[in-house]
PLY file of the C-alpha trace (Angstrom):
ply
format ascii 1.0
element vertex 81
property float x
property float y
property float z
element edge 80
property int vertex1
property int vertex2
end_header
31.72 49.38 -18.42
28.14 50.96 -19.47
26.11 53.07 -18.44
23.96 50.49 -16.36
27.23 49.48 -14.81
27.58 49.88 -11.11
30.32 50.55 -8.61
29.59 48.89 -5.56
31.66 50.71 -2.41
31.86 47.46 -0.41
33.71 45.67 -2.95
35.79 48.77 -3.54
36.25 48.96 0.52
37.66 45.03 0.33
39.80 45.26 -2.41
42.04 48.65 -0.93
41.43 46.49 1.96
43.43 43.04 0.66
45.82 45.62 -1.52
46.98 47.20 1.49
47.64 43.64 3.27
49.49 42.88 0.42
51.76 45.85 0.45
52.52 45.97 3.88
53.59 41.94 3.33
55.39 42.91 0.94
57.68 45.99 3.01
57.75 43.90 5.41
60.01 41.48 3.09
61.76 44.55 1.77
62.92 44.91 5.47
64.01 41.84 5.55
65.81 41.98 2.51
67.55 45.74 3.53
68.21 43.97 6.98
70.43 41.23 5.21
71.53 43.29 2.91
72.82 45.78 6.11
74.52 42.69 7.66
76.79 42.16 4.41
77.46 45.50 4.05
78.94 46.08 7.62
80.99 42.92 8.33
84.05 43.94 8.54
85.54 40.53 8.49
85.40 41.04 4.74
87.86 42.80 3.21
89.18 43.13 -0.57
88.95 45.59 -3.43
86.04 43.10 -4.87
84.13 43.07 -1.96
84.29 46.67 -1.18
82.64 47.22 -4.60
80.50 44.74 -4.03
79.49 46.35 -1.01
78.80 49.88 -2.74
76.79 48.07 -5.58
74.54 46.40 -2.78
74.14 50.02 -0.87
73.41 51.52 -4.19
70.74 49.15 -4.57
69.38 49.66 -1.24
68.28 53.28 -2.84
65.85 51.39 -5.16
64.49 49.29 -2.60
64.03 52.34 -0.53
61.86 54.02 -3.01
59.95 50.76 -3.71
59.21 50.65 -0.10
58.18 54.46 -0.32
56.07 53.64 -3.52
54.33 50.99 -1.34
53.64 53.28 1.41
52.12 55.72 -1.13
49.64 53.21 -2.79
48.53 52.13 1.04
47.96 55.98 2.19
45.63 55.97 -1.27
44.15 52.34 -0.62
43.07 53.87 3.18
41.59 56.94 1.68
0 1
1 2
2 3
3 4
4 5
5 6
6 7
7 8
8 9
9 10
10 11
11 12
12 13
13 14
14 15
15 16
16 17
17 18
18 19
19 20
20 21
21 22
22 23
23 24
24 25
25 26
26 27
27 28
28 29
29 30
30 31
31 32
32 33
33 34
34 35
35 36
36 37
37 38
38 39
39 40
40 41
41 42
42 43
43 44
44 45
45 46
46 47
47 48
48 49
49 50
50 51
51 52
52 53
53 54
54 55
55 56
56 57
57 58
58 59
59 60
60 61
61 62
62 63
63 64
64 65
65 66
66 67
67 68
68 69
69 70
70 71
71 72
72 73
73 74
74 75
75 76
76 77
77 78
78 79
79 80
């Protein structure tokens, strides 16, 4: 950018605007995926040392996935100021 170089606010206005579809698309397959990932975890027709570890793994995961989701919501409460 220069000096001469100009901002323009509707352009600005559409791209939070597509970023924030985006996002949301994208939590909304992060519920999907925790929603599974829920599913495994309780079915207690399951059973075994294995899977039980498996199953902690997966709930440890969900943390991350939580704080992506959280991440997303952050960037959309910017993208709508």
């Amino acid at each position: 950018m220069t000096e001469n170089s100009y901002l323009n606010p509707t352009d600005i206005k559409n791209q939070c605007s597509k970023a924030t579809i985006n996002l949301n698309k994208d939590n909304e397959s992060i519920a999907v995926a925790e929603a599974s990932m829920d599913l495994f975890i309780n079915d207690s027709e399951i059973k075994g040392d294995a899977f039980d570890a498996l199953k902690q793994q997966i709930n440890d995961y969900k943390v991350v996935i939580q704080a992506l989701r959280s991440a997303n919501d952050s960037d959309i409460a910017d993208f709508d100021t």
